[in-house]
Backbone as a ProteinNet text record, in pm:
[ID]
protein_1_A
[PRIMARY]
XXXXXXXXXXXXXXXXXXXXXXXXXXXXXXXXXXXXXXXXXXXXXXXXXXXXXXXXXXXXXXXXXXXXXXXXXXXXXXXXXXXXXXXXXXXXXXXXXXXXXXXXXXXXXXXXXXXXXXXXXXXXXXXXXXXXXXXXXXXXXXXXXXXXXXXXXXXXXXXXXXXXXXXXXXXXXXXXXXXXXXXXXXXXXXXXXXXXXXXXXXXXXXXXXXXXXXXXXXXXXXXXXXXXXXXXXXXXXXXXXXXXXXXXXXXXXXX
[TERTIARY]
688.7	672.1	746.9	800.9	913.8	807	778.9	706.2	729.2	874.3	938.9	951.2	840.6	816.9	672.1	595.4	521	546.4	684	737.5	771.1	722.7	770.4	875.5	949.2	1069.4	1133.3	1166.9	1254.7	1195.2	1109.1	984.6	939.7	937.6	865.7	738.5	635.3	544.1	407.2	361.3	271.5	125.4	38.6	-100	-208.6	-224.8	-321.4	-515.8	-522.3	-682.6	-617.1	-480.5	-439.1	-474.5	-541.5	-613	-721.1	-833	-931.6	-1025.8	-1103.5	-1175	-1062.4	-1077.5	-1031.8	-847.7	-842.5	-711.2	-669.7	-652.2	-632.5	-582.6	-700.7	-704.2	-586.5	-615.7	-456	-337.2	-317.5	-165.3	-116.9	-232.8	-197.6	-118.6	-167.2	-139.6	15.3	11.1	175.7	259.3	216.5	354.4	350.8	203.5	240.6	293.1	345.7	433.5	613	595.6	753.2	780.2	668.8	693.3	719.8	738.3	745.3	678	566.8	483.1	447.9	430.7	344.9	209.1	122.8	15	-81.7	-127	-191.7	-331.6	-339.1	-519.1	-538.3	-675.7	-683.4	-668	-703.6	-713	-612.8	-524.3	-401.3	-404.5	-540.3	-547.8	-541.8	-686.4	-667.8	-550.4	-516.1	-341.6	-256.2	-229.3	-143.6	-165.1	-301.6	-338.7	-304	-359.4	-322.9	-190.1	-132.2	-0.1	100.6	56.4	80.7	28.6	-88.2	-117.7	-76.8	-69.3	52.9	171.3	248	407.8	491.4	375.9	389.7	503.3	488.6	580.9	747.9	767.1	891.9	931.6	827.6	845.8	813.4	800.3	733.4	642.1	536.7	453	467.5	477	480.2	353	272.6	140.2	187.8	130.1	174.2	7.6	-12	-175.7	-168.8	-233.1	-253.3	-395.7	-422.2	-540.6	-476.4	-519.2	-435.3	-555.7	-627.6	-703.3	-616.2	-515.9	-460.6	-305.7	-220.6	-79.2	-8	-16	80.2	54.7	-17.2	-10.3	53.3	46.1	82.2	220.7	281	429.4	461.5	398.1	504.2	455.7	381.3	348.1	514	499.2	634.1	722.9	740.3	897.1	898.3	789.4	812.7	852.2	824.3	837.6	1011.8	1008.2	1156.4	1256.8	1257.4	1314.2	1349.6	1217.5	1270	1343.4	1274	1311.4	1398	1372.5	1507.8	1445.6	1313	1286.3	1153.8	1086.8	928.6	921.4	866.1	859.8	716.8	595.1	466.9	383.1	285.6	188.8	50.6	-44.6	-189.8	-223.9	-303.3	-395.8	-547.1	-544.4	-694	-774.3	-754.7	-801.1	-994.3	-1075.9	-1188	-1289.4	-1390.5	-1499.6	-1622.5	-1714.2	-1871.3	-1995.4	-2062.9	-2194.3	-2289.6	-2359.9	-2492.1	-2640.3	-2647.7	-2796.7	-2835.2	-2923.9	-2986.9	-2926.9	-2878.8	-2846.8	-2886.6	-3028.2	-3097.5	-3094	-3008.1	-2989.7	-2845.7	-2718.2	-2585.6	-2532.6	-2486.1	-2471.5	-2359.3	-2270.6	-2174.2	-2049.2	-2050.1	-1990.3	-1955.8	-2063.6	-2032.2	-1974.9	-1972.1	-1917.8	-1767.9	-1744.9	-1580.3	-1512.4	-1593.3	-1484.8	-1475.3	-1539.5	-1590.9	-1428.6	-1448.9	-1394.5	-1260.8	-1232.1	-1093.8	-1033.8	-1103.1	-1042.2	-990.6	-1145	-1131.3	-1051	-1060.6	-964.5	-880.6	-835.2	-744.1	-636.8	-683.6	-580.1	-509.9	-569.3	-484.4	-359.8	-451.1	-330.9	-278.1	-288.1	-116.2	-72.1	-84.5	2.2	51.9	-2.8	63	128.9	120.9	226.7	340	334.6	430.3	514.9	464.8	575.8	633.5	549.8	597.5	765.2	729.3	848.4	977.2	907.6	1071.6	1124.4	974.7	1082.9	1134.1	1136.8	1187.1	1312.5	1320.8	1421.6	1544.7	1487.7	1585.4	1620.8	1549.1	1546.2	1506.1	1420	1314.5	1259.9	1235.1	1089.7	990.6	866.5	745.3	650.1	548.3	419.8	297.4	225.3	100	4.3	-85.3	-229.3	-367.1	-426.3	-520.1	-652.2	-759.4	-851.2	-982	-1075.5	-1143.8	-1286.2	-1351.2	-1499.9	-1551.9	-1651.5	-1775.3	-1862.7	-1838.2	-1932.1	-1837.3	-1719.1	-1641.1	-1764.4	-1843.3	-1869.7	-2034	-2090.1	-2194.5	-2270.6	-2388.2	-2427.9	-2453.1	-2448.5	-2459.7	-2557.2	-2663.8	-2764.4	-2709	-2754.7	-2764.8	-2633.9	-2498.4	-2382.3	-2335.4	-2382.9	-2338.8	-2149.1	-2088.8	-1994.2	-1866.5	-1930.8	-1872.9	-1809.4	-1943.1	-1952	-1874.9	-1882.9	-1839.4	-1650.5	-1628.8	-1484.1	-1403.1	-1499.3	-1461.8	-1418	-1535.5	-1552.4	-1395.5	-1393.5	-1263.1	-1122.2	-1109.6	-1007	-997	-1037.6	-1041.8	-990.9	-1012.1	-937.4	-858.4	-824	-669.7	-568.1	-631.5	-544.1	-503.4	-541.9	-519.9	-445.4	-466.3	-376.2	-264.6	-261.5	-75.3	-71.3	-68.2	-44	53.1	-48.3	11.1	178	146.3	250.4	360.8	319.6	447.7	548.1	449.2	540.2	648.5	714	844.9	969	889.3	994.5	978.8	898	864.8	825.1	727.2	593.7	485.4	433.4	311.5	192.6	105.2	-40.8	-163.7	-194.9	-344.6	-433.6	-499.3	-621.8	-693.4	-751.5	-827.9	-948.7	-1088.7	-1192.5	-1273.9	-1306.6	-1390.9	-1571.1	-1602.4	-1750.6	-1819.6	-1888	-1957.8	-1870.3	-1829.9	-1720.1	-1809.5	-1764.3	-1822.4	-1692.4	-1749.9	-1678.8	-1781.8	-1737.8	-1749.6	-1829	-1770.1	-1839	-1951.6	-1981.5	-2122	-2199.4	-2160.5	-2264.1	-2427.9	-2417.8	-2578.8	-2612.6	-2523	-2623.1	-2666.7	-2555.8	-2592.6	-2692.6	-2752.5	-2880.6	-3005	-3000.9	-3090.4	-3157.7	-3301.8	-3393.2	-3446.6	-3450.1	-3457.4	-3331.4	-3208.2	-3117	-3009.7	-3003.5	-2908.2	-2967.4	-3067.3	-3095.8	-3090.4	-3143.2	-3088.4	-3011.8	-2958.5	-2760.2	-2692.1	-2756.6	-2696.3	-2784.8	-2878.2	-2960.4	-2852.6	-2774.3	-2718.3	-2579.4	-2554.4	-2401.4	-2402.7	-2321.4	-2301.7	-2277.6	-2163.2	-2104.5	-2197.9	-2339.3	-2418.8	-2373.1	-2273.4	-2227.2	-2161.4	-2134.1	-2037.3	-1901	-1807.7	-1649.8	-1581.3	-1495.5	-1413.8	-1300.2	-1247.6	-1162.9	-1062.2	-971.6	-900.4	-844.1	-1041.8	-1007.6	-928.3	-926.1	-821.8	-681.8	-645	-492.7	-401.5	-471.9	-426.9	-391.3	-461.8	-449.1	-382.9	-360.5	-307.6	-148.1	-144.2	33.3	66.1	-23.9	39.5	-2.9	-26.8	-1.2	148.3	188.8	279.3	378.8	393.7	498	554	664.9	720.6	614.1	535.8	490.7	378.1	365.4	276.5	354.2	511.1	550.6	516.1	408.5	399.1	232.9	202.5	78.6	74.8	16.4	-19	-189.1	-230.6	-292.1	-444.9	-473.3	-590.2	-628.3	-765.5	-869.4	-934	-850.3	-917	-1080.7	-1159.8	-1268.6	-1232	-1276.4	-1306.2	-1454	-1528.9	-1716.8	-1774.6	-1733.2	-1831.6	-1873.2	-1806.2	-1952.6	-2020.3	-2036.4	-2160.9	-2189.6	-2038.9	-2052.5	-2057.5	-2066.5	-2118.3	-2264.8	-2343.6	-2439.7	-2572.6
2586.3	2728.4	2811	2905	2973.2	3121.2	3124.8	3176.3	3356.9	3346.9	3479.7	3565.6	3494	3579.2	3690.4	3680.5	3743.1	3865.1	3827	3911.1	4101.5	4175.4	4344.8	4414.7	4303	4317.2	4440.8	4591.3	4666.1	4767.8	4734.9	4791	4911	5013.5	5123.4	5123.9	5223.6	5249.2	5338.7	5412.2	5500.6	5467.8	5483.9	5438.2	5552	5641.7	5714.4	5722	5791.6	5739.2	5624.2	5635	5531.8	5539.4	5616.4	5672.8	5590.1	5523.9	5511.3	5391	5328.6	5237.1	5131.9	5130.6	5008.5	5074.6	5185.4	5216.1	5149.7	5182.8	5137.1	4992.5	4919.3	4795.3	4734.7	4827.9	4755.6	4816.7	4921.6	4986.3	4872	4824.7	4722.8	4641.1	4590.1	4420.2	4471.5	4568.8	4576.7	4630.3	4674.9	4712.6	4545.7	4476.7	4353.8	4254.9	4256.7	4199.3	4264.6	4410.6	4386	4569.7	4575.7	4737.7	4843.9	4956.1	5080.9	5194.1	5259.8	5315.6	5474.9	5575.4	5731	5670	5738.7	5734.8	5855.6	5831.1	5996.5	6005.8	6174.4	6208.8	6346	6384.1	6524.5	6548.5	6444.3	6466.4	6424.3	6535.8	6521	6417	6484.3	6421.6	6282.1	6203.1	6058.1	5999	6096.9	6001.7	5971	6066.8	6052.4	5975.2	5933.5	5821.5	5701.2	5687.3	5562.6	5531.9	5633.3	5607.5	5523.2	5647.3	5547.7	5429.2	5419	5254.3	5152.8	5130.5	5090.7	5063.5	5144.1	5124.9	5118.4	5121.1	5077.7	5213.7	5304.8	5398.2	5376.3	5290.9	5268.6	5331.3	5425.3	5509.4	5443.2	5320.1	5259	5310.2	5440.9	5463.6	5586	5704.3	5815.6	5892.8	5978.5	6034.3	6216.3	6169.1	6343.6	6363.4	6464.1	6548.5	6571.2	6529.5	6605.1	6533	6652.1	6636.7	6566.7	6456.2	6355.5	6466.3	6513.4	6607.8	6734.9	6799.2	6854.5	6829.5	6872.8	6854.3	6880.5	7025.5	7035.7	6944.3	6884.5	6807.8	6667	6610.7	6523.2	6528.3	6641.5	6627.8	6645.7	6706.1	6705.4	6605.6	6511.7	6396.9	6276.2	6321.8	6224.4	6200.7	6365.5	6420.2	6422.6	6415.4	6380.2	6240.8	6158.9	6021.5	5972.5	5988.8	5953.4	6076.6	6160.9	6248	6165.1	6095.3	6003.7	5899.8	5826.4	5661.5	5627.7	5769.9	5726.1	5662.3	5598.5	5560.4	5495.4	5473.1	5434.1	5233.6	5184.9	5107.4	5047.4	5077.5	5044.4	5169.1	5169	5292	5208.8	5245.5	5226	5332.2	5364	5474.6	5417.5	5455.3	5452.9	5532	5657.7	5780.8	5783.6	5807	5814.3	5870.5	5916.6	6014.9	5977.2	6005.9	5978.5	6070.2	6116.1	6193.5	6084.5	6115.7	6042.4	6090.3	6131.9	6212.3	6144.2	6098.5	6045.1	6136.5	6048.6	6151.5	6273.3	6291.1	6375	6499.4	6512.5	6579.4	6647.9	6520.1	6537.7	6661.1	6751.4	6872.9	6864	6963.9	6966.6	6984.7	7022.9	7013.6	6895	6816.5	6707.8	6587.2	6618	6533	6538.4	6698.2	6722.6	6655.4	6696.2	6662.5	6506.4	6380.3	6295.9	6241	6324.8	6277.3	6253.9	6451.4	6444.9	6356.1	6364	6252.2	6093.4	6044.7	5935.1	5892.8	5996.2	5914.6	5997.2	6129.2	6252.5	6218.8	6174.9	6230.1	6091	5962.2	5831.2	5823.6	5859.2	5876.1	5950.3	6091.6	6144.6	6131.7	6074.3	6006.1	5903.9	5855	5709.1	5731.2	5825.5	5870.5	5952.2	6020.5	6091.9	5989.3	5875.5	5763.1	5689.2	5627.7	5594.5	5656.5	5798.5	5881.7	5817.7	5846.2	5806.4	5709	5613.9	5465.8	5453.3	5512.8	5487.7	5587.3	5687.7	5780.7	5685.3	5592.1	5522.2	5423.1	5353.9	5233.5	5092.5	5141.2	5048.3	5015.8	4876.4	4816.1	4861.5	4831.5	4844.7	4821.7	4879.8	4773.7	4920.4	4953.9	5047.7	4973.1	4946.7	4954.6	5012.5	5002.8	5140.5	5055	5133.6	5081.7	5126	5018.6	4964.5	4974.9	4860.6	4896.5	4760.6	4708.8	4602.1	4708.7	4831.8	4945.9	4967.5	4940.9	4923.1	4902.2	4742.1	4658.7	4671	4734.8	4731.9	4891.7	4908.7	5029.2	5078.8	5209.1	5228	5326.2	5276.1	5379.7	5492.1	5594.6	5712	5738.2	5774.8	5736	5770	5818.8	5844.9	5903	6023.7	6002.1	5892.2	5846.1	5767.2	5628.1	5542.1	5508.8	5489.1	5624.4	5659.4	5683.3	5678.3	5704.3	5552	5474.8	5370.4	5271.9	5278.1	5241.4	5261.2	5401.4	5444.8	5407.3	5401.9	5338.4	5228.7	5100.7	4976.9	4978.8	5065.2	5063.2	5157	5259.9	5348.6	5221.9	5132.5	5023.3	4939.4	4904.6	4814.6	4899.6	5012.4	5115.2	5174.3	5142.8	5200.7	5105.8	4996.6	4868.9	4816.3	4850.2	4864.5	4963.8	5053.2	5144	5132.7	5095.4	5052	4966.9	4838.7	4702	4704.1	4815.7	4786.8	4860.3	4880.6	4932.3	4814.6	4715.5	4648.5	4675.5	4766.5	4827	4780.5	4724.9	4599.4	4731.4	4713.6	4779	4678.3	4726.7	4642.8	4687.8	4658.8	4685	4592.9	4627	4577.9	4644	4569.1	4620.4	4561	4655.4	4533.7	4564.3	4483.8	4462.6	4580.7	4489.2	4565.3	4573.3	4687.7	4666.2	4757.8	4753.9	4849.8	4944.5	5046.9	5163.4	5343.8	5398.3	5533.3	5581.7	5503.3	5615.1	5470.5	5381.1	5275.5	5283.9	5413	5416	5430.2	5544.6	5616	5462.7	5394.6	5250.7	5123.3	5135.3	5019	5085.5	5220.1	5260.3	5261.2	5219.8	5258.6	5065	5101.3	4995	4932.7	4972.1	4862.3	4838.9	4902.2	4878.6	4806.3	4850.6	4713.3	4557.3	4552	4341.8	4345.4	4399.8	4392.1	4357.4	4457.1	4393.1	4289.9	4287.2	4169.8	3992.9	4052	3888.1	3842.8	3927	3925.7	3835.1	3853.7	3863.8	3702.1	3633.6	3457.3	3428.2	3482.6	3464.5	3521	3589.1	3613.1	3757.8	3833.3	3915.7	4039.8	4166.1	4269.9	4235	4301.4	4277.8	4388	4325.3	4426.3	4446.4	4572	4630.7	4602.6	4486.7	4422.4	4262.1	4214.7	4130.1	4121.3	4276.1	4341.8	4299.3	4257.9	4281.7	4133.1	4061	3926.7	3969	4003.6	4044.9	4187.5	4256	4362.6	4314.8	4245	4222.6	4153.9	4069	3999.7	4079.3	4167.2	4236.7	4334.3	4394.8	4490.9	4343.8	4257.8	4139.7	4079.2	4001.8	3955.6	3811.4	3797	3719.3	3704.1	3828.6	3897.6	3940.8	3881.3	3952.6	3916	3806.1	3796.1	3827.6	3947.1	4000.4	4090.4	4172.9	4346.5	4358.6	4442.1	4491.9	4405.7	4378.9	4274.5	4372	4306.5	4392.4	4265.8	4235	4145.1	4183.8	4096.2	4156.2	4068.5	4158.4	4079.3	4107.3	4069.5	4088.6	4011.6	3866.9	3810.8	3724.7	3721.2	3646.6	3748.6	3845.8	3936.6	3959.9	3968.8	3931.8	3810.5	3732.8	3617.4	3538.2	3655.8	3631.3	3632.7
-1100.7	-1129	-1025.2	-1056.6	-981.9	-913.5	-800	-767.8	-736.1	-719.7	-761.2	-851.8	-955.3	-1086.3	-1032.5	-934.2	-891.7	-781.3	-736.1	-687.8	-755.2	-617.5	-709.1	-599.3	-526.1	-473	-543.1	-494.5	-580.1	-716.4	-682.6	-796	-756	-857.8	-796.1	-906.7	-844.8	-907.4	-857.9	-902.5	-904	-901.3	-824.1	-796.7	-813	-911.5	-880	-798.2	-727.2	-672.6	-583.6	-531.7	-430.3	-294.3	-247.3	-75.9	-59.6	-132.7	-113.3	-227	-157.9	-278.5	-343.9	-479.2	-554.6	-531.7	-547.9	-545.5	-416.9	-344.9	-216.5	-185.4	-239.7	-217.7	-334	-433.4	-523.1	-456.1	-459.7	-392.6	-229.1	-167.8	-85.1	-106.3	-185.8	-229.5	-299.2	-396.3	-441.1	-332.6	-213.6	-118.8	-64.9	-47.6	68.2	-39.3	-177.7	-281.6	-308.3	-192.7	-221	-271.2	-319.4	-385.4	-311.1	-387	-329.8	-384.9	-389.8	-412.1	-441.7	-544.4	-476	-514.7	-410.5	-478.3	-424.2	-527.8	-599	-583.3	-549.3	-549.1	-516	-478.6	-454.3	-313	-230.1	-87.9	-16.9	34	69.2	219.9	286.6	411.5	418.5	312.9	280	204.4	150.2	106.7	234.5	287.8	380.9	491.2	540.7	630.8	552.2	403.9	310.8	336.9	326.3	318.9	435.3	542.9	688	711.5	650.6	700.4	622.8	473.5	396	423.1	442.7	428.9	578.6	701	853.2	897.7	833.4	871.3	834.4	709.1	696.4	546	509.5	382.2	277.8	291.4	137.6	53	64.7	5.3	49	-68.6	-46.4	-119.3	-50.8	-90.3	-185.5	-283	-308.9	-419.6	-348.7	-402.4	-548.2	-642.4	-780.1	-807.5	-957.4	-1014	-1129.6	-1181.1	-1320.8	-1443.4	-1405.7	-1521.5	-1543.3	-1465.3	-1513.4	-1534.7	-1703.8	-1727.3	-1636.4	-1577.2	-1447.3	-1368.6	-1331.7	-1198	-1246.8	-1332.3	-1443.4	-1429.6	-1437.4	-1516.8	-1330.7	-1279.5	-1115.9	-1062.5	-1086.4	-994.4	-1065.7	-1185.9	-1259.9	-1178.8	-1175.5	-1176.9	-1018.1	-930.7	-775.4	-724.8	-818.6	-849.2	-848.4	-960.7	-1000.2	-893.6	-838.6	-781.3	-629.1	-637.6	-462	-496.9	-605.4	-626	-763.6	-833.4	-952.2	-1047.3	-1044.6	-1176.5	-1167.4	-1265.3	-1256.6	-1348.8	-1249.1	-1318.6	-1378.8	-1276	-1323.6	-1283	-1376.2	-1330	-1318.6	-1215.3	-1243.3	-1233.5	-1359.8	-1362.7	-1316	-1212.4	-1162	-1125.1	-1088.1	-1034.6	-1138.5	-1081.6	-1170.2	-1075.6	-1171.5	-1066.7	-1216.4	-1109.7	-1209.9	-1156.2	-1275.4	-1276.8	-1279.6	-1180.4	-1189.9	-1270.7	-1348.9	-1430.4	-1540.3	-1600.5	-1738.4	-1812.7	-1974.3	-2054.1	-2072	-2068.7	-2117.4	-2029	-1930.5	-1862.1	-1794.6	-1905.7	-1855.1	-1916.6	-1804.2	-1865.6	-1920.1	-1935.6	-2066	-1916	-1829.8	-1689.8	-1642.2	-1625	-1624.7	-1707.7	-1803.5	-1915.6	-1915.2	-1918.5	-1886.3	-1784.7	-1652.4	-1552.3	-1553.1	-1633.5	-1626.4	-1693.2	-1853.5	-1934.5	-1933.5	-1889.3	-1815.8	-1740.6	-1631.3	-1489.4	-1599.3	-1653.9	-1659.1	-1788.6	-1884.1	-1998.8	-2047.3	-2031.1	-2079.5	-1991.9	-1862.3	-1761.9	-1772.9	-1726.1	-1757.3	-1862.8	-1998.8	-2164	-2111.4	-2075.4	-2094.4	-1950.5	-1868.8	-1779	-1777.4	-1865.4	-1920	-2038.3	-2117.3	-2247.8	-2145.6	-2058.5	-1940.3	-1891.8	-1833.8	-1754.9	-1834.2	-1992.3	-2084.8	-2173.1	-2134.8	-2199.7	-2113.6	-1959.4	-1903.1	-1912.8	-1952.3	-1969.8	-2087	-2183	-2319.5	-2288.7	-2257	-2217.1	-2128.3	-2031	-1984.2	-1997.6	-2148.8	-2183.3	-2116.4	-1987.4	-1934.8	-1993.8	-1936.1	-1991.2	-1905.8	-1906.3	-1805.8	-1794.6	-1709.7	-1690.6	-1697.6	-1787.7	-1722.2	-1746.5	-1626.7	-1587.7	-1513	-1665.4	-1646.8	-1602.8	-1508.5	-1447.1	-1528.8	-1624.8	-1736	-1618.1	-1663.4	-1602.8	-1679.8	-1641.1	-1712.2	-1759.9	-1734.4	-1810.5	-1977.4	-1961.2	-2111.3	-2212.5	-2126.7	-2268.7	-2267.7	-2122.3	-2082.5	-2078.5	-2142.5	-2080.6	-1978.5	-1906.7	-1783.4	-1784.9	-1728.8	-1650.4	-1603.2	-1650.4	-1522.7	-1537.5	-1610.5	-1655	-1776.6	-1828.8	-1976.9	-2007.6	-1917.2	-1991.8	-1919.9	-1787.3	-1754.5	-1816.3	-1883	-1981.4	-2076.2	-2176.5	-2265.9	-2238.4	-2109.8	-2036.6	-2021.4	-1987.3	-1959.7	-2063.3	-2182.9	-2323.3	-2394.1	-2358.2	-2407.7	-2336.5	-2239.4	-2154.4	-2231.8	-2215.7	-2319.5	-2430.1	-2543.7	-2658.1	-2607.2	-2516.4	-2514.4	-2461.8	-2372.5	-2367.7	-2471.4	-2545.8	-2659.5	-2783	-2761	-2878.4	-2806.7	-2682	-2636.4	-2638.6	-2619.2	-2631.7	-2747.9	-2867.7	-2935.7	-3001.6	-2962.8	-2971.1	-2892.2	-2785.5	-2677.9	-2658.2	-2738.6	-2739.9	-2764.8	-2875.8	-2949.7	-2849.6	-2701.6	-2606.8	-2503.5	-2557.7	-2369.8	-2318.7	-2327.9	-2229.5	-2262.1	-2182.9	-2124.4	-2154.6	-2182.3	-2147.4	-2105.6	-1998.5	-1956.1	-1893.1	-1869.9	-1816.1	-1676.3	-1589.9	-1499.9	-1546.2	-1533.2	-1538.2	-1430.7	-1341.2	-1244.1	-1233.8	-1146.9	-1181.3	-1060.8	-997.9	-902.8	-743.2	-711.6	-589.1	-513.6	-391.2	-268.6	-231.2	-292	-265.9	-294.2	-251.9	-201.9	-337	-441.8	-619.9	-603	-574.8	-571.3	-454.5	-370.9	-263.7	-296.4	-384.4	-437.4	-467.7	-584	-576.8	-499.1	-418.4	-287.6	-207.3	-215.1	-131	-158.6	-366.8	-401.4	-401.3	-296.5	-300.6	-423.9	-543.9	-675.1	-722.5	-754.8	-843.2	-774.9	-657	-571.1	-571.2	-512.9	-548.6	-683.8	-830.4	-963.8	-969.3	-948.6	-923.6	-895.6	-735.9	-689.6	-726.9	-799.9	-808	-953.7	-1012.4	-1175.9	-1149.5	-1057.3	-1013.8	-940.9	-1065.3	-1000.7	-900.2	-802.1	-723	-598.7	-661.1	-510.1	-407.2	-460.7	-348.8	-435.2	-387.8	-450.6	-412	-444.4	-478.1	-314.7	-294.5	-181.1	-255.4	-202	-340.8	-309.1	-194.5	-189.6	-313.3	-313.7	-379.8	-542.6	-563.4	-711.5	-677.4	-535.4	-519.5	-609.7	-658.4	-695.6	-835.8	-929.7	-1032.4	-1057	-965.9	-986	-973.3	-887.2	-842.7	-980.5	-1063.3	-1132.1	-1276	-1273.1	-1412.5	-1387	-1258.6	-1240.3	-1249.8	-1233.2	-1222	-1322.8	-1306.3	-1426.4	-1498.2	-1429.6	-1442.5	-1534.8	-1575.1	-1709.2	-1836.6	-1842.1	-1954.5	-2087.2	-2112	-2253.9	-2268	-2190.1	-2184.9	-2214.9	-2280.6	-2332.6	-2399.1	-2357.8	-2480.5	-2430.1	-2328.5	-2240.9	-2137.2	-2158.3	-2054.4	-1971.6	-1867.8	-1720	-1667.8	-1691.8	-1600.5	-1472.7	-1331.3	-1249.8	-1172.7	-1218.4	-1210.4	-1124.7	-1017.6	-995.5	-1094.1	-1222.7	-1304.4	-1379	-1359.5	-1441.9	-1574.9	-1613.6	-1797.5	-1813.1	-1744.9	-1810.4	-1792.2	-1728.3	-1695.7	-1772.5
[MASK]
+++++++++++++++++++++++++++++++++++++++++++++++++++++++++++++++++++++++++++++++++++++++++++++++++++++++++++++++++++++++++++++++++++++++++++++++++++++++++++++++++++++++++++++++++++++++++++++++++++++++++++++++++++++++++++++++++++++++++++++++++++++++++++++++

């Protein structure tokens, strides 16, 4: 097996929600595979530390601030993109945010900013990078960040949920649509990770051992351990893949 097919030597690509948590831990692993990186968020401050500690100060990873819920920020995060590096070759849409309230209580506020972030803003940023690659007759790679909440209900979660649910089939329907350019669609969905949006639940004294008594492997996820599967969906080494939703859970759906 030619191991240079995992290689993203020369590769550019876009990481949204790349400062922090699961982002983070993937945008790693594709600079320590070779890449070259923006990655995206609201907090200019945590990008820009991400950034420096990433790319060792040799420019590999460039941080630029947007909201993926709104078009403007969408079309200038593109066009800041290709303006440094000339061309896009993989996107992860990962950027995501969650309300914590029982349905019966999720206001109509929360549902939006939920919905937006998590499934408005991914599609047309991924129909946005998609354009340029058909515009330049690239092939390419987008992967969008799924959930074990896809297939699972989520407490306390509703349009999150319902965001995630949807991510899953928006993957499998650009997927579809894309193929006839060579554009890959996939998905990562991961399980239980320790990060900043699973704090409220790693504090809460019943629903954390739940959790963790469910989970085969005995332990939560470090959002590093995404970097294996992430390099190899942005890689050549996924080209007869599209249209798949990876869990990486611990075990939990299969529990």
């Amino acid at each position: 097996m030619n191991l240079d097919m995992f290689s993203l030597k020369g590769r550019i690509g876009i990481v949204t929600g790349g400062g922090t948590g699961l982002g983070k831990g993937i945008a790693t692993a594709l600079v320590q595979a070779g890449a070259e990186l923006v990655i995206a968020g609201r907090r200019k401050d945590i990008l820009e530390k991400a950034a420096e500690e990433m790319s060792q100060n040799e420019g590999k990873v460039i941080p630029v601030k947007a909201d993926i819920s709104k078009l403007d920020d969408i079309k200038r995060l593109v066009e800041r993109t290709i303006d440094k590096f000339g061309k896009i070759d993989f996107l992860f849409n990962n950027a995501g945010t969650v309300r914590r309230t029982p349905c019966e209580d999720h206001s109509e506020a929360d549902w939006d900013s939920v919905i937006e972030t998590n499934l408005k803003g991914p599609f047309f940023l991924g129909q946005a990078v998609a354009k340029r690659m058909i515009a330049g007759k690239r092939r390419g790679k987008i992967i969008n960040t799924a959930s074990l909440i896809s297939v699972i209900g989520a407490k306390n979660a509703v349009s999150y949920g319902a965001s995630k649910g949807g991510i899953a089939i928006l993957t499998k329907s650009m997927a579809n649509d894309l193929a006839k350019y060579n554009i890959l669609v996939n998905a990562i969905a991961p399980g239980w990770f320790i990060t900043d949006l699973t704090q409220e639940i790693r504090e809460d004294s019943k629903r954390f051992p739940a959790i963790l008594s469910r989970i085969p492997l005995g332990r939560w996820g470090n959002p590093q351990e995404l970097g294996g599967v992430a390099v190899f969906l942005a890689s050549d080494a996924s080209n007869y893949m599209t249209g798949q939703v990876i869990y990486v859970d611990g075990g939990y759906i299969s529990s």
